[in-house]
N, C-alpha and C positions, 0 to 999 in steps of 0.2 A: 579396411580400417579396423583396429585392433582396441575394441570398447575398453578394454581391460589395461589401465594405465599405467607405464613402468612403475616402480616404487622406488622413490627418492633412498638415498641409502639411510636415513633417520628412519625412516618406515620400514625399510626390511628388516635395522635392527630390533625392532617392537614386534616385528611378527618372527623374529628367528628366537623369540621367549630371552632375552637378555635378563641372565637373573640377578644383572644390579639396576635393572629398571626402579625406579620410584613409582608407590603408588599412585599417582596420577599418571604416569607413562603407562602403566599398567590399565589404566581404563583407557585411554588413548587406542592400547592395542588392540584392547578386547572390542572398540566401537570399531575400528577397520579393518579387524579380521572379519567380524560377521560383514561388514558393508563389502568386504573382496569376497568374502563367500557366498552372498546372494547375488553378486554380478557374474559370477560364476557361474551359479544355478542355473540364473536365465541364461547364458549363453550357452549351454550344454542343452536344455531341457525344451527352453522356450525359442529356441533356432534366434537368438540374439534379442537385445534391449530393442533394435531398433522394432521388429514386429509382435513384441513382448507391449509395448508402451502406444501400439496403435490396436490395440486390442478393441475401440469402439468400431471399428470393420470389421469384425465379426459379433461381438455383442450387440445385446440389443436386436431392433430391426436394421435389416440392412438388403440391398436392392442387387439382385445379380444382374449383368446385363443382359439376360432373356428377358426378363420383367418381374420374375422368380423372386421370393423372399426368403431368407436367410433368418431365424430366428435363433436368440442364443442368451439364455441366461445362466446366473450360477444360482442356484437356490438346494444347499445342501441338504435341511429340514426339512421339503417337500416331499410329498410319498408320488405326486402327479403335477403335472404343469399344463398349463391350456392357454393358447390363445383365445382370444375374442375383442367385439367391437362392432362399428357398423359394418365391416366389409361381411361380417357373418350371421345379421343379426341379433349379433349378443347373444348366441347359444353358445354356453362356457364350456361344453366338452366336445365341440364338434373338430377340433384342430388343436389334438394333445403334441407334446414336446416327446422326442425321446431320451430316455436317460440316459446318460454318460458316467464316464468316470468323473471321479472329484465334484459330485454335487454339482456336473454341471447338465444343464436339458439345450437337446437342439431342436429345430422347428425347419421341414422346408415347405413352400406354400407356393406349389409351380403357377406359372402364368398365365393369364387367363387367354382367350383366344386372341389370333395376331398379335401376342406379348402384353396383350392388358393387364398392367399393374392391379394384383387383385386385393391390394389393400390402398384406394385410393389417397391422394394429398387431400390433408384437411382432415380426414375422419380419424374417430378416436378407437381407441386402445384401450384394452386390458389384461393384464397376465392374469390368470386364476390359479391361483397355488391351493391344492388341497393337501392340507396340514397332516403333521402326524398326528395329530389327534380328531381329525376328520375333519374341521374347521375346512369352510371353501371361502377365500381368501382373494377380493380384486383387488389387485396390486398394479401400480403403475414403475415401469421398468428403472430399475435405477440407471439404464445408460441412454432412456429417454431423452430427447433433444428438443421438444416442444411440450409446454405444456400450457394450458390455462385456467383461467379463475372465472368462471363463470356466474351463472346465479347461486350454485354451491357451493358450499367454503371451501371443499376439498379441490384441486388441481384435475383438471382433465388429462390423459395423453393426448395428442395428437399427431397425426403422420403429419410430417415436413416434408417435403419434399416438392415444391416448388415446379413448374414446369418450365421456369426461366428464368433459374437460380441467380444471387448478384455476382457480379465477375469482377474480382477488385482489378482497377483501372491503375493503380502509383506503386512502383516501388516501395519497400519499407525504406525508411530513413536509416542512417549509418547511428549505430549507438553514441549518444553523447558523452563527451569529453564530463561537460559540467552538467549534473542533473536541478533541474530547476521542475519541482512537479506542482500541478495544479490538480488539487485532492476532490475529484468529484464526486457526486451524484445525481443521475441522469433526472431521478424524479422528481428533485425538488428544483431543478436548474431551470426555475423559471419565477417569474413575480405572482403567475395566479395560484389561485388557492384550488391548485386539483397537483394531480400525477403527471411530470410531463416528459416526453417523449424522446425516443433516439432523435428522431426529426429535427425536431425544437433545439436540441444540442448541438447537433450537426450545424444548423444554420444561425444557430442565436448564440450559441457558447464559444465556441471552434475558436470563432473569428475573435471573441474576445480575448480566450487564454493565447494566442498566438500574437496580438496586440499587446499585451502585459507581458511580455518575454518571457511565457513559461515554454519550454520544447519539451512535455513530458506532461503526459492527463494520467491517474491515478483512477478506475473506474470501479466503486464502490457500488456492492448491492445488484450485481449484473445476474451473477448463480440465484438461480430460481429458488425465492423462500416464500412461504407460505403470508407468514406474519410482516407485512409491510414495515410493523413500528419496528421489526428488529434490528434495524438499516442492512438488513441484509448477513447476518450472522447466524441464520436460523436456517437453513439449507433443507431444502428436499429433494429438489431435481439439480445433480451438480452437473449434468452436461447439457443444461437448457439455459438456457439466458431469458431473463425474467420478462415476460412477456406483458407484463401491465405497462411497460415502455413501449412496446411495437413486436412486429416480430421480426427474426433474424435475423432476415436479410438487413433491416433500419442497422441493426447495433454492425453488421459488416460495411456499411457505408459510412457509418460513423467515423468508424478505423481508419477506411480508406481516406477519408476527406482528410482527416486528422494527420495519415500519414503524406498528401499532397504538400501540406501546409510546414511539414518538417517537424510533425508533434511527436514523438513516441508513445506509444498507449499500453498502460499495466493494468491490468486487474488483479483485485483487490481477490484473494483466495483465499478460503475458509476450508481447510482439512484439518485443522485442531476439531475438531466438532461434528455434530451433524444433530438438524433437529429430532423430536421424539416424534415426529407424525410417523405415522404409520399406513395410512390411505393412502397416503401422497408422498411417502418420505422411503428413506432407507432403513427405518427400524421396522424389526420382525417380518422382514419382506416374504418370508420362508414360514412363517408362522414361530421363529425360533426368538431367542434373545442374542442371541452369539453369532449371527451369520457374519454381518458388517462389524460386528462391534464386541467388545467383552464383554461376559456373562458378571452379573452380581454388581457390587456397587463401583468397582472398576468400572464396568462399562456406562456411567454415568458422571457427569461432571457437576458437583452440589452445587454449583451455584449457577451454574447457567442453567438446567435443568436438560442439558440434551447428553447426546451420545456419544460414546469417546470411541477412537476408534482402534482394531486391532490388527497395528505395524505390521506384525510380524505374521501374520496370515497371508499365504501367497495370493491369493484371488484381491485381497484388500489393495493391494502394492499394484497389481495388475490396474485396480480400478481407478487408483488415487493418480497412479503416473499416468496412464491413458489418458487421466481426465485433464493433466498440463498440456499432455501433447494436444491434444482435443482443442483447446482456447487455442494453442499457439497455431496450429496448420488450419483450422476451419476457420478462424477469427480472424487470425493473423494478429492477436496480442504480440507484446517485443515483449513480456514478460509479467513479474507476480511480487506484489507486493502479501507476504506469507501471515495469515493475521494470527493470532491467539499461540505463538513460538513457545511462548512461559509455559505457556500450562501444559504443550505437549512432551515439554522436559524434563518433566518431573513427574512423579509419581502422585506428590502432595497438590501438585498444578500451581504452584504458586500461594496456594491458600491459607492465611494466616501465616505468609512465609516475608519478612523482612531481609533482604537481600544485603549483606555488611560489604560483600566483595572478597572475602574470606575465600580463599580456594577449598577449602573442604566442603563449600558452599556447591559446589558444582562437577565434584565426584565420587563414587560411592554408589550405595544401592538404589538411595533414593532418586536417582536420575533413571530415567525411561531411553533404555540404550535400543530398544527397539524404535520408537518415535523417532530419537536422533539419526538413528542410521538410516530410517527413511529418509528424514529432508536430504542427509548425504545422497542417497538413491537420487533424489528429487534434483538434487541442485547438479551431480552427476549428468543425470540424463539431460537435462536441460542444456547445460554448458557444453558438453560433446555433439549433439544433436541437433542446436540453434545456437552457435556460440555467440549471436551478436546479443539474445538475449540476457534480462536483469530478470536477477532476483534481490527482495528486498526483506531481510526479516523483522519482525513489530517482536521485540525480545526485551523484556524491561528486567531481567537478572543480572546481566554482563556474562553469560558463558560465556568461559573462552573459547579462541578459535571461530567463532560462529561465523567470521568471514574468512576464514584461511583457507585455499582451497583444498578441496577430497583429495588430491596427491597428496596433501602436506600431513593429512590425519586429520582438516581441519572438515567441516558440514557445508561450504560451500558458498554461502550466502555472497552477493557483489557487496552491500551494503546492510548496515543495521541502523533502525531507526533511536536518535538520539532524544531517549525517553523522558531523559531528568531534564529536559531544559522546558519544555513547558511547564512544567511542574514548578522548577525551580523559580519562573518569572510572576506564577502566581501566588508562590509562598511571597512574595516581595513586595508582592502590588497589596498582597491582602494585608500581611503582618507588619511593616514597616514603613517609615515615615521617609521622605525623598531626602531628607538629610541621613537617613540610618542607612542609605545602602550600601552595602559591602562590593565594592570595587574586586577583590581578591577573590571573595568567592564568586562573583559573575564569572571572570575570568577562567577561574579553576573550572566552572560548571560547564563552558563554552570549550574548553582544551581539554577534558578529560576522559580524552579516549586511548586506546592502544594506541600503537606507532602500527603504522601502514593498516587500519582496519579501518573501512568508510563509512562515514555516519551521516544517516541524511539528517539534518538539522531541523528543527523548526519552533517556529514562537507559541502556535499551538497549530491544534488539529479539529476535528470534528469533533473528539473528545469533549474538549472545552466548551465547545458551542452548542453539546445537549443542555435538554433544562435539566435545573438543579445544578448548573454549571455556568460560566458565563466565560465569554471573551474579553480579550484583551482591552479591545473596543467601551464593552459594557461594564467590565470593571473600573477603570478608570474613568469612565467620564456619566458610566450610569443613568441615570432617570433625564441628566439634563439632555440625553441626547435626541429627547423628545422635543424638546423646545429649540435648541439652542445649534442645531445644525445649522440653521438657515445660512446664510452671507447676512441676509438684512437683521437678522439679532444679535445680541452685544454679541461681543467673544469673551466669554464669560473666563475665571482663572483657568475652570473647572473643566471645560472644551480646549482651553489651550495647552493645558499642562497635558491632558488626554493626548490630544493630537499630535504633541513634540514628542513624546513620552514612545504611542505608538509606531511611530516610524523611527527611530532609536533603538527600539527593542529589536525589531525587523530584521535592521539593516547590520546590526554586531550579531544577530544570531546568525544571519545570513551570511556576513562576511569570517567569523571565527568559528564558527558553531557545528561545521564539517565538510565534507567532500560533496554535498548534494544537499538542496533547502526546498522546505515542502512547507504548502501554504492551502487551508480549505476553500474551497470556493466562497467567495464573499468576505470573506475575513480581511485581504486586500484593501478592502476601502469603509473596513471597521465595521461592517453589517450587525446593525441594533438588534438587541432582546438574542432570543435563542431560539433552537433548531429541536419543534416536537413536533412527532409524526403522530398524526388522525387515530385517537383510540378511543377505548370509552370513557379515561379519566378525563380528557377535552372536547369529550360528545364528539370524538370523529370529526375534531375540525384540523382542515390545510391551512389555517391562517400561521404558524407559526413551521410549516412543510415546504419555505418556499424561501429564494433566494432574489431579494429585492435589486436586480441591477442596474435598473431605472435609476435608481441611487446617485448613483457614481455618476451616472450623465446626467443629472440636473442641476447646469451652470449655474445654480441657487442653492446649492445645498454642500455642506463641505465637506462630504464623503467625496467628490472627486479629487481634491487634492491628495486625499489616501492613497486616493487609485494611481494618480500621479508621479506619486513617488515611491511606489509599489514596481511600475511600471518601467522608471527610469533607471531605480532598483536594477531589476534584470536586466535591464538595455546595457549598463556598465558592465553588469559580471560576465554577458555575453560579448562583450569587446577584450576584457583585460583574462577573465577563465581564472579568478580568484579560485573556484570551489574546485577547479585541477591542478592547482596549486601545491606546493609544500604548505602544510601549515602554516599558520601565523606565529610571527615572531613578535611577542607583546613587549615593547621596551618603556609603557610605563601604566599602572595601576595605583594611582595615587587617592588616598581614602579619604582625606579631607578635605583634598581639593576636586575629587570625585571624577576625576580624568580617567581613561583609559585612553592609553594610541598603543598601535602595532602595525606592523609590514605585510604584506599580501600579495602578491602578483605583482612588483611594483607600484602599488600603489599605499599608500598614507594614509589611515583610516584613525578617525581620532571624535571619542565622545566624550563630550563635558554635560555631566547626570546632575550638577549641580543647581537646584532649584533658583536660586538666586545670582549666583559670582558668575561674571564674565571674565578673561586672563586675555592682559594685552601682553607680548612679547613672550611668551609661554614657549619655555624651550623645551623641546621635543626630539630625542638619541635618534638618528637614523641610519643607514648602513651605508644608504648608495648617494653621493653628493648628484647634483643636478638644479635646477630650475625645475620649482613646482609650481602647481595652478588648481586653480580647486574644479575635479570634476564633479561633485554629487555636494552639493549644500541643503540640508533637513531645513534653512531658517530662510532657506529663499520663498517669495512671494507666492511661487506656483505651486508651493508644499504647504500652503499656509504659515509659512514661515514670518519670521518680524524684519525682512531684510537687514540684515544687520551688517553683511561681509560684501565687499566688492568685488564680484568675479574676475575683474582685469588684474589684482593682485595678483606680483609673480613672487614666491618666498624662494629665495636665492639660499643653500643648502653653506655652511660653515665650518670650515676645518676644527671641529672643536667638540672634543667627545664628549658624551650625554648619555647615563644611564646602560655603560658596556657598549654605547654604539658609536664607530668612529668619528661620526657627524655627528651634526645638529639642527635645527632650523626653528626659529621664531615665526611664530601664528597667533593670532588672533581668535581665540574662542567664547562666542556667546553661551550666557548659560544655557543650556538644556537642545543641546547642537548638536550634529553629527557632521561632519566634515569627509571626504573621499580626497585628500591631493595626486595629481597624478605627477611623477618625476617625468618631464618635457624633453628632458635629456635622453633617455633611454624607447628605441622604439617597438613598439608593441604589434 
């Protein structure tokens, strides 16, 4: 199989130097000349991508089958390299590396008698790097796979290696048509006020996100970081999976159950970054500034405060692609939702940078063509190597191309996440009044993507739900949703408007909003106040580190109708595959009447936002005539709705054209409603 991909004839014109290229074909070239020339490299140099990208068998520690150990680090800025740990009693020179070319050292460490592993499971690790400047340096290995948090703040290594390793028992699932993800976090996916566990997920979450129609878990905060409150954005061990959850075998049963169940499972990836530890981390592993990262203020990011890293260093590409393949073949990940995209495309990282949409906006010098042509590398390798797997990128500029595939000249990505619509639903809830909102611009906010580029949609994210931020939930219906949950107290304006309002927003983001719809765990059935992780500013409390789902199941409190129509929500779009759809055809946005309807999958999706006014006989353009029925009503009783509509209502479709549509049909709509009809005519 030949890694190296014909070239579309658009693309060999851009690399055969056409000198009426336009400046932006012009960067176009110069990003897939270098991306054809470093797939090149490795296949001449590194005997191909595919043993180029599994590079963590031979880095690191690694177990021959005599019993023998294989040591292998790159540490350029090292004048000496030493194993140690318990297998040696911690004497740092007694099992030096030999040096290599290109800054790298090897380690062999034969096997004890009858093949005894002379670095047992369990016991810990240290590389000793003695600096150029004499500095003797214990460093824990960056392609390390286990590590811990003990009564020290700094991470331990330790050897893995199991003597009855997990064996996934299911198939992976077939990639979904419609992506529907359920945005986790292992540690806080439980009601008590502590850390809780792959276990606890496995058996208490699973079952739930597969109940609520989601086929797709999102798993944040997995890569081992040091800083718990960072939700997992601060990285030091990127090929260990964070072990204050369990150890690793926990998170490969996760997967697997997850994958029995028909769930596909992504992890949440952090390569825009790396933190600044240095005991425990990837910075000045070597004693240097520049090994992993760029030297000077390049190699730092102002406002995170961590490590930027550098592309275009070949050992770096070694480490960053190994470390996908790593999740994907030892995990068994289906793929990567790509976090911090902005900042590694640019030079400025997004900072103090307003994004108009302006194409000069996204070519030119200040763009990071070595960053880019990695994730092309990235999204490359991935797609050739695991084609069933997703990639998903968290990109809030609008680059173009960012989903077009690497043949096209485009970086790769399956889908990019569609940034401006949480944003946009809480400039709405915050700034204006239920009579002031803009029908046109919802619309435009929820359609405004390229033509064929997938967006996973969403109403919010965990974004929203840090403090100093609130939910959809909390904005709207705020303090009274301390009192006023209950079934046995009033149903105040303030919980009802809340509650119609919440699943309204949901179900139009969800049905126009893109090709995939992502939702944070808890958010589903309006989970109160916000989401802050145990620090000093809250004396290190879990009261507010922790996902109440008891919620939602107690038949007394009206967070389960959330859940309900959260639930039903999916159950529809997995019957009819809105989100694989052709877009939506919107045939009416009416501002004063505060309507919205559009077409979907065959079905008839129609919100009336209007605080007050109900519309009997409300005509509505439609394309396809039929017998309709209403499948998904926001006002029925089970959704806390004020029953207002008859489900046995059949609206019979009329030769009579309506807003450029050759039909039409008369409905019935309560104020503040969302209605789903489905044409009965046509079979699905």
């Amino acid at each position: 199989m030949a890694l190296l991909s014909p070239r579309p004839p658009d693309l060999q014109r851009l690399l055969e130097k056409d000198p009426y290229l336009t400046p932006f074909e012009q960067d176009f070239e110069r990003r897939y000349s270098l991306f054809h020339r470093i797939l090149k490299n490795i296949e001449e140099n590194e005997g191909g991508l595919d043993k180029f990208t599994k590079s963590y068998q031979t880095f690191g520690v690694n177990r021959f089958i005599d019993g023998g150990l294989y040591c292998k680090e790159w540490a350029p800025g090292a004048e000496a390299v030493f194993l140690t740990g318990d297998f040696n009693n911690w004497n740092p020179f007694s099992h030096p590396y030999k040096k290599m070319d290109f800054g790298k050292w090897e380690l062999f460490i034969p096997p004890g008698p009858d093949g005894f592993h002379p670095v047992p499971h369990g016991s810990k690790l240290k590389v000793v790097i003695k600096s150029r400047s004499g500095e003797v340096l214990y460093r824990i290995s960056p392609w390390a796979r286990y590590v811990t948090q003990g009564a020290n703040v700094n991470y331990d290594w330790v050897n893995w290696e199991p003597p009855t390793p997990y064996r996934r028992r299911h198939p992976v699932p077939k990639k979904p048509k419609s992506l529907r993800i359920y945005e986790s976090h292992v540690g806080i996916a439980s009601p008590e006020g502590k850390i809780a566990s792959y276990k606890n997920f496995t058996h208490n979450v699973l079952p739930k996100v597969k109940d609520l129609g989601y086929n797709c878990i999102q798993l944040m905060a997995v890569m081992e970081h040091a800083y718990y409150a960072s939700f997992g954005y601060q990285i030091t061990s990127f090929f260990a999976a964070s072990s204050r959850y369990g150890p690793p075998d926990d998170l490969k049963e996760l997967i697997d159950v997850a994958h029995s169940m028909g769930i596909t499972v992504l992890l949440d990836v952090v390569h825009s970054h790396a933190s600044k530890n240095s005991e425990d981390g990837l910075n000045k592993f070597d004693g240097t500034d520049d090994a992993f990262f760029h030297s000077g203020p390049r190699g730092t990011h102002a406002l995170w405060d961590s490590r930027l890293f550098d592309y275009a260093n070949w050992e770096v590409l070694r480490f960053l692609l190994s470390n996908l393949r790593w999740w994907i073949e030892e995990y068994a990940f289906d793929g990567f939702r790509f976090d911090g995209i902005s900042s590694m495309l640019y030079h400025h990282h997004g900072i103090g940078t307003a994004f108009s949409g302006d194409y000069n906006e996204y070519f030119g010098m200040h763009v990071d063509d070595e960053a880019l042509v990695y994730l092309m590398m990235a999204n490359h390798m991935i797609h050739f190597l695991h084609p069933e797997c997703i990639t998903i990128a968290e990109e809030v500029s609008g680059m173009p191309a960012l989903c077009c595939p690497v043949t096209e000249g485009g970086t790769g990505f399956d889908y990019r996440l569609a940034m401006a619509i949480p944003d946009k639903w809480i400039q709405i809830i915050k700034e204006l009044k239920d009579e002031d909102w803009d029908m046109g611009n919802i619309v435009f906010t929820l359609t405004n993507r390229r033509y064929g580029e997938k967006y996973i949609a969403y109403a919010e994210s965990h974004d929203q739900a840090l403090v100093g931020d609130k939910t959809l939930a909390f904005r709207l219906m705020d303090a009274e949703m301390y009192e006023n949950m209950s079934v046995i107290s009033p149903f105040t304006p303030v919980i009802d408007r809340g509650i119609q309002l919440h699943k309204m927003i949901r179900l139009i983001t969800h049905a126009m909003g893109g090709e995939g719809y992502l939702n944070f765990m808890g958010n589903e059935f309006g989970h109160p106040e916000w989401l802050d992780f145990p620090r000093q500013g809250n004396n290190e409390s879990y009261h507010y580190a922790r996902r109440q789902f008891h919620l939602a199941d107690d038949q007394l409190l009206r967070y389960r109708f959330l859940n309900e129509f959260d639930r039903d929500m999916n159950k529809l779009e997995e019957r009819f595959g809105w989100l694989s759809s052709p877009p939506a055809y919107v045939s009416e946005k009416h501002e004063s009447n505060k309507v919205i309807a559009f077409e979907r999958a065959n079905l008839l999706f129609i919100f009336n936002f209007h605080p007050s006014k109900s519309y009997t006989d409300y005509r509505l353009g439609i394309e396809k005539p039929g017998k309709y029925k209403i499948a998904l009503d926001s006002d029925a009783p089970e959704y806390a709705g004020h029953n207002r509509l008859d489900h046995n209502t059949e609206f019979f479709s009329q030769e009579y054209g309506h807003n450029c549509q050759p039909n039409s049909i008369l409905v019935y709509i309560p104020s503040r409603v969302a209605l789903v009809l489905q044409n009965m005519d046509i079979q699905n």
